[in-house]
gemmi code that builds the backbone of each chain (N, CA, C; Angstrom):
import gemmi

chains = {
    "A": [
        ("UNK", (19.007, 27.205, -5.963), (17.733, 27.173, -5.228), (16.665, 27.998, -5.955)),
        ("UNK", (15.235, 27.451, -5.985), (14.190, 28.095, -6.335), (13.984, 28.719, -5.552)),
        ("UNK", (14.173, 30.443, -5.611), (13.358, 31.022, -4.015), (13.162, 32.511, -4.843)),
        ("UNK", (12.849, 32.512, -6.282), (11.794, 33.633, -6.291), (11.053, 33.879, -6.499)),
        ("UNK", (10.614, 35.169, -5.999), (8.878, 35.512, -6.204), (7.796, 34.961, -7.090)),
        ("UNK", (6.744, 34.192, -6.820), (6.029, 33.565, -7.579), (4.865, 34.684, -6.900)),
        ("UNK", (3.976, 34.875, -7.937), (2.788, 35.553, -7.952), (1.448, 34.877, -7.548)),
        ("UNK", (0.240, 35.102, -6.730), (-0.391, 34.046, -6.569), (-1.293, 33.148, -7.771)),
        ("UNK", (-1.268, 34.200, -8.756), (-1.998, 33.011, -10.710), (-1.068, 32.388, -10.145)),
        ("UNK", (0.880, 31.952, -10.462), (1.659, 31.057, -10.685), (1.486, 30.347, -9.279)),
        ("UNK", (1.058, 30.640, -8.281), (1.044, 29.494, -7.455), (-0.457, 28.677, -7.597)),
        ("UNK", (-1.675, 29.226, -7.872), (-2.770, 28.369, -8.194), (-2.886, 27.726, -9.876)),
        ("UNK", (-1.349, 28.149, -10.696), (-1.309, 26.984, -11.566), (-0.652, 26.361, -11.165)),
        ("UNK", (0.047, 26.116, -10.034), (0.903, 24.778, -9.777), (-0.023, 23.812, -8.946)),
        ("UNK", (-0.919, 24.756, -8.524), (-1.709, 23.785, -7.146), (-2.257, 22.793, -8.544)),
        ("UNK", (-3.150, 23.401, -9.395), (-3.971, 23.034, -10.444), (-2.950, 21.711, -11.603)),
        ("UNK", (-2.147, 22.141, -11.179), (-0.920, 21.036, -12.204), (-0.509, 19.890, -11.512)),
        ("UNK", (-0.005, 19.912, -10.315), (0.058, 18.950, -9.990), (-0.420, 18.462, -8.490)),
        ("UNK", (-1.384, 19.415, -8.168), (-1.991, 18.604, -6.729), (-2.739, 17.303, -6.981)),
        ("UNK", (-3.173, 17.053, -8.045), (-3.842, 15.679, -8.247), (-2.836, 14.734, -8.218)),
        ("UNK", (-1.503, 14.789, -8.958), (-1.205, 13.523, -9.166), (-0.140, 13.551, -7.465)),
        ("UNK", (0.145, 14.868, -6.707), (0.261, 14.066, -5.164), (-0.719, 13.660, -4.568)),
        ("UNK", (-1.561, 14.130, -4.710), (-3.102, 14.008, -3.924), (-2.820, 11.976, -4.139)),
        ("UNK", (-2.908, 11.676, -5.447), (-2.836, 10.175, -5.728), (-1.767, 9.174, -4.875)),
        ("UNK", (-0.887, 9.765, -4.744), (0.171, 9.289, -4.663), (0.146, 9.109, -2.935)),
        ("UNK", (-0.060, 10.047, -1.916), (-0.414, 10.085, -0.748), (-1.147, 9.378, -0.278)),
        ("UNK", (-2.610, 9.928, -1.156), (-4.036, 9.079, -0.363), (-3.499, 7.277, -0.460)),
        ("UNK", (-2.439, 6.617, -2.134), (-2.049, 5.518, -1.620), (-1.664, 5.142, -0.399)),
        ("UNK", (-0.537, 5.924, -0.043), (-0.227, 5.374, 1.436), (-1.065, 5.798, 2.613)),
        ("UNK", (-1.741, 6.835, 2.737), (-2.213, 7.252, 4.147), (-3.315, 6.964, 3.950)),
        ("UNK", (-4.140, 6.771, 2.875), (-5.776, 6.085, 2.985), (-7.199, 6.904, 3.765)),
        ("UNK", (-6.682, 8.452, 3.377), (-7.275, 9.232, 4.524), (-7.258, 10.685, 3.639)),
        ("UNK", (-8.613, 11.484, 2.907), (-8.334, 12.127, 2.626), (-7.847, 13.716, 3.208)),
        ("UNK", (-7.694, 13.860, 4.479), (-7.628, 15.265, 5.352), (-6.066, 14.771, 5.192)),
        ("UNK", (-5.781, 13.622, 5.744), (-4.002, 13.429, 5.537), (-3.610, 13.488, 4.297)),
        ("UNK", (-3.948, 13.134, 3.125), (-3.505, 13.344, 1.792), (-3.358, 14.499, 1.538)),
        ("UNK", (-4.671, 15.586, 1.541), (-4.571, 17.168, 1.446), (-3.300, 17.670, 2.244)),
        ("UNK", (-2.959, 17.204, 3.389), (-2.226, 18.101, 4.202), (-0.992, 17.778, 3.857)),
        ("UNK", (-0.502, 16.460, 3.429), (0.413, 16.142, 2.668), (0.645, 16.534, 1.165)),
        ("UNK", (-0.234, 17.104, 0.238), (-0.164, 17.760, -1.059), (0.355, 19.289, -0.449)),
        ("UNK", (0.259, 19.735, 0.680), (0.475, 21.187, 1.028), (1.499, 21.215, 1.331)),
        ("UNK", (2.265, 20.419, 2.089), (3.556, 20.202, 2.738), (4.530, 20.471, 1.295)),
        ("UNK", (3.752, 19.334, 0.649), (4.735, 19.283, -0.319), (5.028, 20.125, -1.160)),
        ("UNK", (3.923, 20.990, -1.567), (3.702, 21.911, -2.377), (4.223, 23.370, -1.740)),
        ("UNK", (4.247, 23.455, -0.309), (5.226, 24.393, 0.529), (6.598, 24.119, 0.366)),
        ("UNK", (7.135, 22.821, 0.402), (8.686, 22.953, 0.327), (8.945, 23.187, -1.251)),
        ("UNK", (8.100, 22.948, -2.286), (8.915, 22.904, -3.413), (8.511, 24.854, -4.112)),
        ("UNK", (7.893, 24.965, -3.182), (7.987, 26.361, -3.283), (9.140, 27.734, -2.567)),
        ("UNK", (9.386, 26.255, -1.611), (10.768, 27.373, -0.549), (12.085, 26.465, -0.965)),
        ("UNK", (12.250, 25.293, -1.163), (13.045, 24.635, -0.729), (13.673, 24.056, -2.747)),
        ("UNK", (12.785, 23.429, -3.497), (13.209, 22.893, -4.405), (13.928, 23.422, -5.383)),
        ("UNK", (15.060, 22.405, -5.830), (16.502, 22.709, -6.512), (15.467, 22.944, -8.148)),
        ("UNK", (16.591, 23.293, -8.718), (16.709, 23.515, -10.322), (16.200, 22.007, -10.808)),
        ("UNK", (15.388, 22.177, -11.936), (15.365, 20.985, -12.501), (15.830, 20.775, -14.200)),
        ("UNK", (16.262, 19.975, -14.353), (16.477, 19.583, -15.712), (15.359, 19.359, -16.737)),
        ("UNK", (14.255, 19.319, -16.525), (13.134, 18.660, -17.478), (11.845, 18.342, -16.167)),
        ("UNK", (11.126, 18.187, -16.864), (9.295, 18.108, -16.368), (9.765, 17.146, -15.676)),
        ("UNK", (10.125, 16.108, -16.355), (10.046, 14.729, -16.096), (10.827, 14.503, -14.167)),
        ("UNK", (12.137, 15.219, -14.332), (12.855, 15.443, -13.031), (11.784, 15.988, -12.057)),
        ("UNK", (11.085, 17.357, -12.418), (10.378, 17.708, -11.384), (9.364, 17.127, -11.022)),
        ("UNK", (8.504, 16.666, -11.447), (7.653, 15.310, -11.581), (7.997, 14.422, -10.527)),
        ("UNK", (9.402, 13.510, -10.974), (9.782, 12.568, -10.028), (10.441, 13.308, -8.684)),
        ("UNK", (10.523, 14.320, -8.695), (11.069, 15.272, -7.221), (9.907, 15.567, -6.340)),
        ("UNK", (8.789, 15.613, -7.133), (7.080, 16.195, -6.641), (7.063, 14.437, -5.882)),
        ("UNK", (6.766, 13.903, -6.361), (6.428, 12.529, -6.042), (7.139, 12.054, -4.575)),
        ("UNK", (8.878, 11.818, -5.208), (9.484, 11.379, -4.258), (9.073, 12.148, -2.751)),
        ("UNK", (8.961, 13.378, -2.697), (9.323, 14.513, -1.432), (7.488, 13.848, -0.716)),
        ("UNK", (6.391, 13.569, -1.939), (5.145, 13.573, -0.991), (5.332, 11.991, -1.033)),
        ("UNK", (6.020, 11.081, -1.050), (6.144, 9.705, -0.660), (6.841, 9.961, 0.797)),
        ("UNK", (7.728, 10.123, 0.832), (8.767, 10.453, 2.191), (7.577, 11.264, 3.207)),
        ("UNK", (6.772, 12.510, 2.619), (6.464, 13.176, 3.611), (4.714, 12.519, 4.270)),
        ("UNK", (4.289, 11.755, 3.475), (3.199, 10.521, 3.690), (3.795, 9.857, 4.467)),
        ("UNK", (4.623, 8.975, 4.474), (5.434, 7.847, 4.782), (5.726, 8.560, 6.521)),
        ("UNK", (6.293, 9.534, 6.600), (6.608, 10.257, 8.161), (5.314, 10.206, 8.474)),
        ("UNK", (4.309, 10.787, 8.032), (2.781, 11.407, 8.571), (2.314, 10.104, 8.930)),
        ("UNK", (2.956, 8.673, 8.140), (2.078, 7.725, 8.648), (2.247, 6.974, 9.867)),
        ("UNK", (3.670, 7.388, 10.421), (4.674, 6.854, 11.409), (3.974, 7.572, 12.572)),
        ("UNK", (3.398, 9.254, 12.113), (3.020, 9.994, 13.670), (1.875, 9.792, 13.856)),
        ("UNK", (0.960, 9.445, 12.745), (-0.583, 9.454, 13.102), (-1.144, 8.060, 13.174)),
        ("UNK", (-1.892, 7.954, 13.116), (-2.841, 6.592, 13.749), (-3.655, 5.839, 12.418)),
        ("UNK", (-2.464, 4.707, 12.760), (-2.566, 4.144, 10.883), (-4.345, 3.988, 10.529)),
        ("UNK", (-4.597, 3.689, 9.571), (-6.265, 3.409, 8.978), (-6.011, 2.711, 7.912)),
        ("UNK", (-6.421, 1.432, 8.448), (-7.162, 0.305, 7.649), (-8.599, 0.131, 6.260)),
        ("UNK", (-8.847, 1.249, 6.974), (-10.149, 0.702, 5.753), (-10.181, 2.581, 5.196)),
        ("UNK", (-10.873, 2.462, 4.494), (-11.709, 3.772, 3.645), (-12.799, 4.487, 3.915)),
        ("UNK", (-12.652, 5.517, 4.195), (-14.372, 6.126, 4.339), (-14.784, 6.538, 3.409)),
        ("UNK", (-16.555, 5.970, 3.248), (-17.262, 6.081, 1.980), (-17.361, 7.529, 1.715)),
        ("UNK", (-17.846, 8.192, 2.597), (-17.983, 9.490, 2.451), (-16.879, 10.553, 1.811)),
        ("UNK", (-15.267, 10.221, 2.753), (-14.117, 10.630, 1.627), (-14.049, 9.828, 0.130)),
        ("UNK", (-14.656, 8.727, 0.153), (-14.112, 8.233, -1.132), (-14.855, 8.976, -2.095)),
        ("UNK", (-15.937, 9.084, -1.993), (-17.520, 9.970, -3.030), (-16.443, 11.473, -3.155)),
        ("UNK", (-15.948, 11.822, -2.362), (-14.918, 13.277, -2.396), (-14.157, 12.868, -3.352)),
        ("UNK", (-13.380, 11.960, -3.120), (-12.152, 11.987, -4.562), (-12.342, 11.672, -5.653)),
        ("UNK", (-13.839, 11.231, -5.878), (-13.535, 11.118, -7.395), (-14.376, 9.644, -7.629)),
        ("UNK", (-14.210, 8.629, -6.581), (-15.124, 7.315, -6.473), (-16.248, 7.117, -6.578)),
        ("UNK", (-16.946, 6.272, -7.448), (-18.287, 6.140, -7.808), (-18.939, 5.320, -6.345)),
        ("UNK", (-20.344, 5.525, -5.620), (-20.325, 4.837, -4.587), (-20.346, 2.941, -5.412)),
        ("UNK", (-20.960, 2.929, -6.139), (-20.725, 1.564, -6.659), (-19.403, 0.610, -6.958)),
        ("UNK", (-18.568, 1.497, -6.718), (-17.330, 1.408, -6.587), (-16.249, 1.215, -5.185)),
        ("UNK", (-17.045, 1.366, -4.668), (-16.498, 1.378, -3.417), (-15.103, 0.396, -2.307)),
        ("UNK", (-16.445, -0.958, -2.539), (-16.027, -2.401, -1.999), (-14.402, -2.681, -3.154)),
        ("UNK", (-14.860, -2.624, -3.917), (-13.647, -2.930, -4.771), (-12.181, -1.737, -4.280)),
        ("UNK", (-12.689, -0.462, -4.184), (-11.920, 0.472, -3.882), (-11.121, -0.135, -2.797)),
        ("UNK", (-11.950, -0.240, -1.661), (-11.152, -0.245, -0.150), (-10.609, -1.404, -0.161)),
        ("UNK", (-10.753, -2.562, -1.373), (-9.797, -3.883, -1.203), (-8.654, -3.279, -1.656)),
        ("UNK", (-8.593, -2.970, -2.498), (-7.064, -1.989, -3.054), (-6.149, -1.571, -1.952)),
        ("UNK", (-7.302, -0.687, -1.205), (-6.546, 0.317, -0.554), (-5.529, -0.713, 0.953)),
        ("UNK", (-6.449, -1.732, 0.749), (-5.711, -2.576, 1.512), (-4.931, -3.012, 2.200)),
        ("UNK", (-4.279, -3.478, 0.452), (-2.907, -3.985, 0.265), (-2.165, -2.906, 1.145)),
        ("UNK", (-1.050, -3.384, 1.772), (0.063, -2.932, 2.068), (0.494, -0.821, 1.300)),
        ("UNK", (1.164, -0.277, 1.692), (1.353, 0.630, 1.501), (2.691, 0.508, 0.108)),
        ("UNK", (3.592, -0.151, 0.893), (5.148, -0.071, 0.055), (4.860, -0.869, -1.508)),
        ("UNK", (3.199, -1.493, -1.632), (2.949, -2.260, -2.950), (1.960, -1.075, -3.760)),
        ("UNK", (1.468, -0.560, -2.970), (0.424, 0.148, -3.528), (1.301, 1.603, -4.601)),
        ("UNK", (2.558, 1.818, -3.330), (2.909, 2.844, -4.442), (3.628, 2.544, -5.613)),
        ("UNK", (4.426, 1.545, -5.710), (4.910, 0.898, -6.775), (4.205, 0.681, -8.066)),
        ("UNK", (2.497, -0.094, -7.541), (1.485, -0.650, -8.614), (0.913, 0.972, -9.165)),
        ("UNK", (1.199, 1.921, -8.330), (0.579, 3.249, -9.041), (1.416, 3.837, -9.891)),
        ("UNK", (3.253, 3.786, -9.220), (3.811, 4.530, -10.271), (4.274, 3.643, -11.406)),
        ("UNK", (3.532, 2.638, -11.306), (4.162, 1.361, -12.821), (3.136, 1.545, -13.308)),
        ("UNK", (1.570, 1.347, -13.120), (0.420, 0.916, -13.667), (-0.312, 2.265, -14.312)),
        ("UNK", (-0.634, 3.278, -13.151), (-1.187, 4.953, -13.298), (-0.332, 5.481, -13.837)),
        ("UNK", (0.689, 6.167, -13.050), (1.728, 7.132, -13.733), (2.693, 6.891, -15.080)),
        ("UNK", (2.712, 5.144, -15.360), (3.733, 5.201, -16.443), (5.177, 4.939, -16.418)),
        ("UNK", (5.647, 4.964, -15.042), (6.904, 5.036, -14.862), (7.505, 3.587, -15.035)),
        ("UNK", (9.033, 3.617, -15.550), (9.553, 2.102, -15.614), (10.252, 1.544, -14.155)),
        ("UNK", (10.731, 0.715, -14.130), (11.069, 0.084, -13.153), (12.050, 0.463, -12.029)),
        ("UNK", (12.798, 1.191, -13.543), (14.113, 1.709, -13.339), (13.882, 3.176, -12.487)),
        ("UNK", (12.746, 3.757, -13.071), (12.734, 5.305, -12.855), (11.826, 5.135, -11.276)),
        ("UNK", (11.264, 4.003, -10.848), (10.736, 3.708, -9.657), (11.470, 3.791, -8.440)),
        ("UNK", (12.954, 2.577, -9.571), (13.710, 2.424, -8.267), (14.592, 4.008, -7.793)),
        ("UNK", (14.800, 4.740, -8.611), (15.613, 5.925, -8.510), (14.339, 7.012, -7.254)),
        ("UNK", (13.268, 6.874, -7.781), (12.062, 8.194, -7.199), (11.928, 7.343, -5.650)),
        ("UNK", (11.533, 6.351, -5.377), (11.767, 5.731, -4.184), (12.681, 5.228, -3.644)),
        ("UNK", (13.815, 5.206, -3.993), (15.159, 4.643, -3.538), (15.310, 3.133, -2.801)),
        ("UNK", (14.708, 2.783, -4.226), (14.886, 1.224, -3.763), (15.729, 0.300, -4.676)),
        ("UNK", (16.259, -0.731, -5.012), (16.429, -1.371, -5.672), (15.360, -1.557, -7.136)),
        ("UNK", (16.262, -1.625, -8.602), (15.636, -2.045, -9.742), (14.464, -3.368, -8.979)),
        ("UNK", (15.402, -4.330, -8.786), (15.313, -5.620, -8.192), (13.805, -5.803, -7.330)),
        ("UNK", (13.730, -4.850, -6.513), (12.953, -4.716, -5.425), (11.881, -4.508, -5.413)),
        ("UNK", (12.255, -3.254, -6.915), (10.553, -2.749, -7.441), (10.022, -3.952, -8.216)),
        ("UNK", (10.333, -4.456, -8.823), (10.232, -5.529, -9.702), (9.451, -6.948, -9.238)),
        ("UNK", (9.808, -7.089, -7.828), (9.391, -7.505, -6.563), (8.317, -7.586, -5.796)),
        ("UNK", (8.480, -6.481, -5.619), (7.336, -5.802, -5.062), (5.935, -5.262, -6.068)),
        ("UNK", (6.299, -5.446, -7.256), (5.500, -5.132, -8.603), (4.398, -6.687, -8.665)),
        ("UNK", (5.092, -7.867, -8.553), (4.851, -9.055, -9.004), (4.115, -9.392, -7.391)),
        ("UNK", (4.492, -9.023, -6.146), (3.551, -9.181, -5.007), (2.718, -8.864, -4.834)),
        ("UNK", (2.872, -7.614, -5.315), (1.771, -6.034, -5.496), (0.461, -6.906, -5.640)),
        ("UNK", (0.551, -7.495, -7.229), (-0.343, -8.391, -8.493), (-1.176, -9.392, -7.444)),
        ("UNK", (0.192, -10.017, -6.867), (-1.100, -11.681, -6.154), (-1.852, -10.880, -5.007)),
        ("UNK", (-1.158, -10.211, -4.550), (-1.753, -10.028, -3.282), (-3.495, -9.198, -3.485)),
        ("UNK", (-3.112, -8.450, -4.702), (-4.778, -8.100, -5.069), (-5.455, -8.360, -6.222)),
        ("UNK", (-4.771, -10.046, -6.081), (-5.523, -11.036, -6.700), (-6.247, -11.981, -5.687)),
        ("UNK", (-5.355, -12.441, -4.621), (-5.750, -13.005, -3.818), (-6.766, -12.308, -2.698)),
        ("UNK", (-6.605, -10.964, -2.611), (-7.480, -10.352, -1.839), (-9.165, -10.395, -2.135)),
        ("UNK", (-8.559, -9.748, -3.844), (-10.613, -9.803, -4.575), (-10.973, -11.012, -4.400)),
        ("UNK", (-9.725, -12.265, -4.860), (-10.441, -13.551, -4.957), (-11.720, -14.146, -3.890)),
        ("UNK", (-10.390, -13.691, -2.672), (-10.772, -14.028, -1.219), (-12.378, -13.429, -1.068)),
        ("UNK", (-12.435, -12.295, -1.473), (-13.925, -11.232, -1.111), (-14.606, -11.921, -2.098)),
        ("UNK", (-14.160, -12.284, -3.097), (-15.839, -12.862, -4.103), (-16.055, -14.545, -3.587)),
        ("UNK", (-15.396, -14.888, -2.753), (-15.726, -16.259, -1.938), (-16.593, -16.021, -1.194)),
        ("UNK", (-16.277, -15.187, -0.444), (-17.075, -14.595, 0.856), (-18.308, -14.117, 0.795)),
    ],
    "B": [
        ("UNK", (-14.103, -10.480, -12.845), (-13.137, -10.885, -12.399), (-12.482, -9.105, -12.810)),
        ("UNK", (-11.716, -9.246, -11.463), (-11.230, -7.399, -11.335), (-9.460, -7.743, -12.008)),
        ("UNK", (-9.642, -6.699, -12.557), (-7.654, -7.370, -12.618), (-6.964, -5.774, -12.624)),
        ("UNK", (-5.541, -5.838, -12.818), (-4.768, -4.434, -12.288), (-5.457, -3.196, -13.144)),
        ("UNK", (-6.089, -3.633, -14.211), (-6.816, -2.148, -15.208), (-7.763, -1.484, -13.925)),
        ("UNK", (-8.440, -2.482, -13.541), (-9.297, -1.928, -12.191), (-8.876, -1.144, -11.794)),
        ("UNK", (-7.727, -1.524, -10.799), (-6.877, -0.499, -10.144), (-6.034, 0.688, -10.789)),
        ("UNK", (-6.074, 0.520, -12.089), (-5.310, 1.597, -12.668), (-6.887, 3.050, -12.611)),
        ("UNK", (-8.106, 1.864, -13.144), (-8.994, 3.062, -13.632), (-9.329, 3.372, -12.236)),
        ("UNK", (-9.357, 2.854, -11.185), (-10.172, 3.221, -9.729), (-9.030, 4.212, -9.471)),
        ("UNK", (-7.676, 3.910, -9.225), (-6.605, 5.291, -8.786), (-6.549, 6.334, -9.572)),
        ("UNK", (-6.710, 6.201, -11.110), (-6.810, 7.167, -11.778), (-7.901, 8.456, -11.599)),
        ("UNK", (-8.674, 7.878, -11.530), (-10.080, 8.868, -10.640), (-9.986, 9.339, -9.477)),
        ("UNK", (-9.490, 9.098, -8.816), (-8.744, 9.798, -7.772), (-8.211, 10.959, -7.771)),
        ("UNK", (-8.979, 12.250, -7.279), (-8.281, 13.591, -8.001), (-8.907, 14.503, -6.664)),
        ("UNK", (-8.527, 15.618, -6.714), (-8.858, 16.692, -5.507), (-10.309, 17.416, -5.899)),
        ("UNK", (-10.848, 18.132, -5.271), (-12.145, 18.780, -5.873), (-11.493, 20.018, -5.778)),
        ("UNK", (-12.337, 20.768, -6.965), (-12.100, 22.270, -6.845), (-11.766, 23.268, -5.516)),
        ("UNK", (-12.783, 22.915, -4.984), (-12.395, 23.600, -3.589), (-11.251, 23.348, -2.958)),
        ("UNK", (-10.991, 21.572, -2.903), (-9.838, 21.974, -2.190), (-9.051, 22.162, -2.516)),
        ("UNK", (-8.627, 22.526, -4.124), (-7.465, 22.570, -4.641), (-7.121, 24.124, -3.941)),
        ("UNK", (-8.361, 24.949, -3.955), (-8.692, 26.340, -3.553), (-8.432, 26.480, -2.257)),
        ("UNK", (-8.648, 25.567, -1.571), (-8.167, 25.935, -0.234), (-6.431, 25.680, -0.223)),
        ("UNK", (-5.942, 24.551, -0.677), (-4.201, 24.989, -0.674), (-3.524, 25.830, -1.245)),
        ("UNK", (-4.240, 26.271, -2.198), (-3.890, 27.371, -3.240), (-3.511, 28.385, -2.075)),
        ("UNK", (-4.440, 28.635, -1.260), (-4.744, 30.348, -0.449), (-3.904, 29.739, 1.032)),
        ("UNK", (-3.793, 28.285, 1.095), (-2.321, 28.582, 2.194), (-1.225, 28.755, 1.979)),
        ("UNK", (-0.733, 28.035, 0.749), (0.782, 28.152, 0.048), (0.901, 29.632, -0.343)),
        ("UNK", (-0.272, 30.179, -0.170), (-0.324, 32.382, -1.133), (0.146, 32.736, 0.267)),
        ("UNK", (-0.724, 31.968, 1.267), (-0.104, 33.290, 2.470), (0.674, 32.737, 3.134)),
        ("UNK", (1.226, 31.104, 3.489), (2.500, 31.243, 3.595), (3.842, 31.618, 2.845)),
        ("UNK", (3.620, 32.050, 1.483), (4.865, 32.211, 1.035), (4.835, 33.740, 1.557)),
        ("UNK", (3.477, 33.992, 0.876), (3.737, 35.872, 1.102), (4.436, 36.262, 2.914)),
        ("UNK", (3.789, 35.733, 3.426), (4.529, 36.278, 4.922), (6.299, 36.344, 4.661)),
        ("UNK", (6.619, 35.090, 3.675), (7.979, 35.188, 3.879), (8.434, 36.427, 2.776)),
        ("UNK", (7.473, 36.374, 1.376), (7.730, 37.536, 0.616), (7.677, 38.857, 1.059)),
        ("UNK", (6.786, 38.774, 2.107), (6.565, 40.547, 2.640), (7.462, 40.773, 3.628)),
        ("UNK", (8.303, 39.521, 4.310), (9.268, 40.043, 5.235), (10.614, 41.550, 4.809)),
        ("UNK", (10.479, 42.438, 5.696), (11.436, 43.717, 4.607), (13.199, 43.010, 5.538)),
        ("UNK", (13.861, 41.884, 4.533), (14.840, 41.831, 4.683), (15.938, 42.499, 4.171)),
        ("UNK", (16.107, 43.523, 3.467), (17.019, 44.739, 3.209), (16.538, 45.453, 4.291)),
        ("UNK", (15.617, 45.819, 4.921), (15.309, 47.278, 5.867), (16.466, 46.775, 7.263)),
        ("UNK", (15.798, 45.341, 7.435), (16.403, 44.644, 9.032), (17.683, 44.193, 9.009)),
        ("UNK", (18.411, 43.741, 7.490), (19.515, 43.886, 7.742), (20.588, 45.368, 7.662)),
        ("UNK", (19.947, 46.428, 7.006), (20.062, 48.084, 7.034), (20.656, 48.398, 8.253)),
        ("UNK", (19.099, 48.004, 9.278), (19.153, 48.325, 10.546), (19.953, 47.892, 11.717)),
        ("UNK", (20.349, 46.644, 11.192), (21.510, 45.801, 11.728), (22.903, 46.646, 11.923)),
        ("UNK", (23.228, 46.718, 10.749), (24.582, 47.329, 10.381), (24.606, 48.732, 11.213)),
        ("UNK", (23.512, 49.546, 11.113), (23.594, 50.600, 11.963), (23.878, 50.065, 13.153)),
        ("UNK", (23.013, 49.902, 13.975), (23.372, 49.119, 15.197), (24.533, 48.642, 15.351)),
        ("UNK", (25.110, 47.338, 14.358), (26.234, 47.303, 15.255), (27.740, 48.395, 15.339)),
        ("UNK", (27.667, 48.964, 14.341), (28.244, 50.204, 13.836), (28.406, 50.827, 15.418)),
        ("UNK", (26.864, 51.562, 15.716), (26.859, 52.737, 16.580), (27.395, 51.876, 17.854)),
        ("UNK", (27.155, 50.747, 18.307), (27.264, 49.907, 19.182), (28.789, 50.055, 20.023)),
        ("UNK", (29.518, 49.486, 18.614), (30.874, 48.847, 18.338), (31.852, 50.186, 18.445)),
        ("UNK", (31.958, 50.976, 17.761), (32.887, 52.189, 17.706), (32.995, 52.966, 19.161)),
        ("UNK", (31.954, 53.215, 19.668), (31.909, 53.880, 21.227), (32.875, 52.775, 22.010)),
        ("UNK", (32.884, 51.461, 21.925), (33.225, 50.313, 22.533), (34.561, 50.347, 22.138)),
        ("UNK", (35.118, 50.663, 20.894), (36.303, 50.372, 20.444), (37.098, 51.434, 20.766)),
        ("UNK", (36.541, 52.778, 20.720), (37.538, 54.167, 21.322), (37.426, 54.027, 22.302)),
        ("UNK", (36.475, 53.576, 23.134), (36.947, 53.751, 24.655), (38.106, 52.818, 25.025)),
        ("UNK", (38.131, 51.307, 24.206), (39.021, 50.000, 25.009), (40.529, 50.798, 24.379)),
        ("UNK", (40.133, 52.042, 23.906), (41.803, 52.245, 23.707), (42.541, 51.065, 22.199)),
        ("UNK", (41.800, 50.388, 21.458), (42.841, 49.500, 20.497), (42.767, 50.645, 19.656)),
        ("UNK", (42.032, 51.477, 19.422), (42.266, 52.737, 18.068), (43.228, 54.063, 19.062)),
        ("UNK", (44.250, 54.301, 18.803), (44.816, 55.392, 19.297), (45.032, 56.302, 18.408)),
        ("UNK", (45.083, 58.105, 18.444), (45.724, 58.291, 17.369), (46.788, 58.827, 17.889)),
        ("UNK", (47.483, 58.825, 16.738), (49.026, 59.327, 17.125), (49.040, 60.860, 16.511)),
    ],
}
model = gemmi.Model(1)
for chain_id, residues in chains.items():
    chain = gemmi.Chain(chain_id)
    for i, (resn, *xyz) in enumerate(residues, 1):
        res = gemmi.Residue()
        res.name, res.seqid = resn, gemmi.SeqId(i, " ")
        for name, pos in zip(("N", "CA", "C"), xyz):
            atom = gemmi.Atom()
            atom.name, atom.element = name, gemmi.Element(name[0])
            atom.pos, atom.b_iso = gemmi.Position(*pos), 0.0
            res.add_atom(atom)
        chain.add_residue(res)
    model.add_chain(chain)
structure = gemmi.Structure()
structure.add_model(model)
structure.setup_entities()
């Protein structure tokens, strides 16, 4: 078990290391930036009390990820799902307002596609290392990779008809 | 025509602002510290006394220590 003393520099270089890429990984599923933050904290609390030894970056990485997928995924079960995007959080994270319409079609799609298309497309990860960090089937991600695609193909398509 | 680069460059931009990185920074400091400043050598110290002084009055009186 990790459970010693970290100093507060070593805890605001971890916030600084990897709160962005949970911050990413959350706001996919919960679509809400006050729930994303509170979910980067959660997470960033247990792997400060709770997280095992790791073998390499790469392990802790996929341990950071997995723990704020699971702990999104609960938060989204207790709170009161959201459909669309607010412009005002989006200008917060990082979104150009010209950017927007395109943004919230994304955000759309389904949750269980969105994180897949982030950790294949953004993060880099293979199929294989998907199915292990989310505990799904090779098969499934692969699946869900190729649905991911039409579905926000067919979505933009649908909006530039309209 | 938007295709998955879209979505790679739109999620990629996606990042926290300074502040709030600053604001989790200073809850994860003082929730850990509460647990760092807890004095768990003093309370378990104080334990052992206790049950010590507790236990021995309890045990000479029930008579299982006799001496011979």
């Amino acid at each position: 078990m990790v459970n010693q003393k970290r100093t507060d520099e070593e805890i605001r270089e971890l916030v600084d290391k990897y709160s962005s890429l949970i911050f990413r990984i959350s706001y996919c599923i919960l679509c809400n930036r006050d729930d994303a933050e509170d979910a980067v904290q959660e997470t960033l609390l247990k792997y400060l009390t709770k997280a095992p030894e790791f073998s390499s970056e790469e392990h802790r990485k996929a341990w950071l990820i997995k723990v704020s997928a699971n702990i999104s995924k609960n938060m989204l079960m207790l709170r009161v799902r959201r459909d669309t995007v607010n412009l005002d959080d989006v200008k917060d994270i990082g979104i150009q307002e010209c950017d927007y319409e395109t943004f919230e079609l994304m955000m759309s799609l389904p949750a269980k596609y969105k994180i897949v298309l982030t950790l294949y497309y953004v993060e880099g990860y293979k199929s294989r290392e998907i199915a292990e960090i989310i505990n799904i089937s090779e098969d499934a991600v692969r699946k869900r990779l190729q649905k991911g695609r039409e579905l926000l193909k067919k979505e933009i398509e649908r909006n530039e008809l309209l | 025509m938007i295709d998955i680069n879209e979505y790679v460059r739109l999620v990629n931009s996606v990042s926290l602002t300074q502040n709030s990185k600053n604001r989790i920074a200073d809850y994860l400091i003082q929730k850990t510290s509460s647990k760092r400043d807890f004095p768990k050598k003093q309370v378990a110290a104080a334990a052992v006394i206790v049950a010590v002084g507790v236990c021995i009055p309890i045990v000479r009186r029930s008579g299982i220590i006799t001496r011979y």
